[in-house]
N, C-alpha and C positions, 0 to 999 in steps of 0.2 A: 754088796760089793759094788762099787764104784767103778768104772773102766773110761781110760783116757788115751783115745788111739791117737796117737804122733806122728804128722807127717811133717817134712819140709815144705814150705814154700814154692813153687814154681820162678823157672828161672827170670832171672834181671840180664842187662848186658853185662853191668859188671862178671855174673858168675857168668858169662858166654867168655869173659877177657881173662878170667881166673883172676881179677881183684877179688882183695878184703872188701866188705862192704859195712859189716857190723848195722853202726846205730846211723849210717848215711841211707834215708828215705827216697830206693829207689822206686820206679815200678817194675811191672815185670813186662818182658820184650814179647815181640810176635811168637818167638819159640814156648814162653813159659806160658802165653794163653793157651797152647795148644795141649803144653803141659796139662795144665788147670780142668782142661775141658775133659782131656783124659781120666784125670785123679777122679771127675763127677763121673764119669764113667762107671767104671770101675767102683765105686763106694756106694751109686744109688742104692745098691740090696744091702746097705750095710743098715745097722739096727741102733742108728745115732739116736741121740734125743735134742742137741746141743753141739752148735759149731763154735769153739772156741778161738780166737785169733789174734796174733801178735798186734799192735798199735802201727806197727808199718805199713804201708802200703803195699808191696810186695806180697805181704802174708795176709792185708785184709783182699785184695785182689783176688787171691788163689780162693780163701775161704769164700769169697762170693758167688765164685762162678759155682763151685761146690753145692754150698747151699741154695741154690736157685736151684740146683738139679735135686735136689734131696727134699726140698721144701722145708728149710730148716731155718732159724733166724740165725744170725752172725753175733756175738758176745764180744765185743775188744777186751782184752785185759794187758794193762802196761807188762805187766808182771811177766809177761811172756816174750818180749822183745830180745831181738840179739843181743851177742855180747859185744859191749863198745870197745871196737879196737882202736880209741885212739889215736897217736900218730900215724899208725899203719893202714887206716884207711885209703882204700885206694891206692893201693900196692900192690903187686904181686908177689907170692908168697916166694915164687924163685928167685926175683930178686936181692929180696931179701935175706935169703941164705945164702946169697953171693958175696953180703959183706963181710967184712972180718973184723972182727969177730963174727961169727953166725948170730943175730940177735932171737931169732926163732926158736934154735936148737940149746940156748941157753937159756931162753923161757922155759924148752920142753921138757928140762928136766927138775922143774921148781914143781911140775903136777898140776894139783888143783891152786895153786899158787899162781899158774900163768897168768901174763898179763901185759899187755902193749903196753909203752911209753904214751903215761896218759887216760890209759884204757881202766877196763873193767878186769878183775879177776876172776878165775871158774870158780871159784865160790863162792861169789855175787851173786853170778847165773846161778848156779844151784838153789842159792837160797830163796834167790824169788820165785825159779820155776818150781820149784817145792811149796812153797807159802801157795802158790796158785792150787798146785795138785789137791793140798789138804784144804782147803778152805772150800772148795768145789764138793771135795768127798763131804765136809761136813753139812755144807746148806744143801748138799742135791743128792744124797745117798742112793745109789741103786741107778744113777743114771749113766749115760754114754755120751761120753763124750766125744764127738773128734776136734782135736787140737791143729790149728794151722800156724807152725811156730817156724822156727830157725834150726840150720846146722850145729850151731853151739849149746841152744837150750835143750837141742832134743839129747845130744850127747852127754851134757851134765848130767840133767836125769838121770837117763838111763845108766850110765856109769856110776851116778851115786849110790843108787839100790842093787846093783850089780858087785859095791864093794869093789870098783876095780879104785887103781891111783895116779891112773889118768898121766902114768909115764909111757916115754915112748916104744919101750921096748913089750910094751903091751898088746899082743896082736889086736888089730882092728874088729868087732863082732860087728858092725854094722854096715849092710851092705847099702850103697846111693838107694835112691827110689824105691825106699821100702816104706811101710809103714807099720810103726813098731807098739808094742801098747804096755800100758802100765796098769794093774787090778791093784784098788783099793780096798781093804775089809777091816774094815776098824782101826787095831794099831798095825796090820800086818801090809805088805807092801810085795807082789811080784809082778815080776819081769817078764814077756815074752819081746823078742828080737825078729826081725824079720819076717812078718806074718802076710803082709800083703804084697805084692809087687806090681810097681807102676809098669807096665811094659811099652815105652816108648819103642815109638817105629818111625 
């Protein structure tokens, strides 16, 4: 069994201003180092082998601080990157439900179809963060990984093998500053949601 534990990022200003950021390479702010230092916190006792992390800055940042606390080396893999929003980059999502048409709430109910003017679709993400998951189970069977990815990658995932369809009327299962984990075992694939919690103060 293969195990691939999922965290978010630490925060950027953008997510302090509630912009899109997607595939714009920020860093992360005074707030999200403190994030970051916390998450090593918190995971030293974990039973990693392998720190995996998105190609962004924001996500290799987070993974740094982490694995300097863990003594682990850092892996970049493209494959892991947010989803590109886009035109919407650098927007805020309520403003953009203030136009009319709502251009968001009309993406929302295309599913895994969603997709900025421009952007990427959720089944881009899927498919790479997927091709990442198995390819990792195949060359590294039996290891641990933790993952330092994105808000969209980590919800593709998990929503793909969860079987949800990724409409809005779906209750939400993932709560902010968790970290959520995926078990590999050959063709089989489960799920656990919410297992760790960051507890910022």
């Amino acid at each position: 069994m293969t195990r691939f534990s999922l965290i978010r990022h630490a925060r950027t200003r953008w997510n302090m201003e509630k912009r899109l950021q997607g595939s714009k390479d920020l860093p992360i702010c005074p707030e999200g180092e403190a994030d970051a230092r916390q998450w090593a916190e918190v995971l030293k006792a974990g039973s990693f082998d392998t720190v995996l992390s998105s190609p962004l800055v924001r996500a290799k940042q987070t993974a740094g601080v982490i694995a300097r606390e863990i003594g682990l080396e850092v892996i970049v893999d493209p494959g892991l990157s947010e989803q590109d929003f886009g035109q919407w980059e650098g927007r805020r999502l309520r403003e953009l439900r203030q136009e009319k048409p709502d251009p968001v709430a009309e993406q929302e109910t295309r599913g895994w179809s969603f997709s900025a003017p421009g952007g990427e679709s959720r089944i881009q993400v899927r498919d790479r963060g997927v091709a990442v998951m198995e390819r990792n189970a195949k060359t590294c069977p039996g290891k641990h990984f933790l993952v330092v990815t994105h808000n969209s990658m980590i919800k593709c995932l998990l929503y793909h093998f969860l079987g949800r369809e990724f409409l809005p009327e779906e209750p939400d299962v993932l709560r902010p500053l968790h970290l959520h984990r995926i078990e590999w075992s050959g063709g089989s694939v489960s799920v656990e949601t919410n297992v760790i919690s960051l507890n910022r103060v």
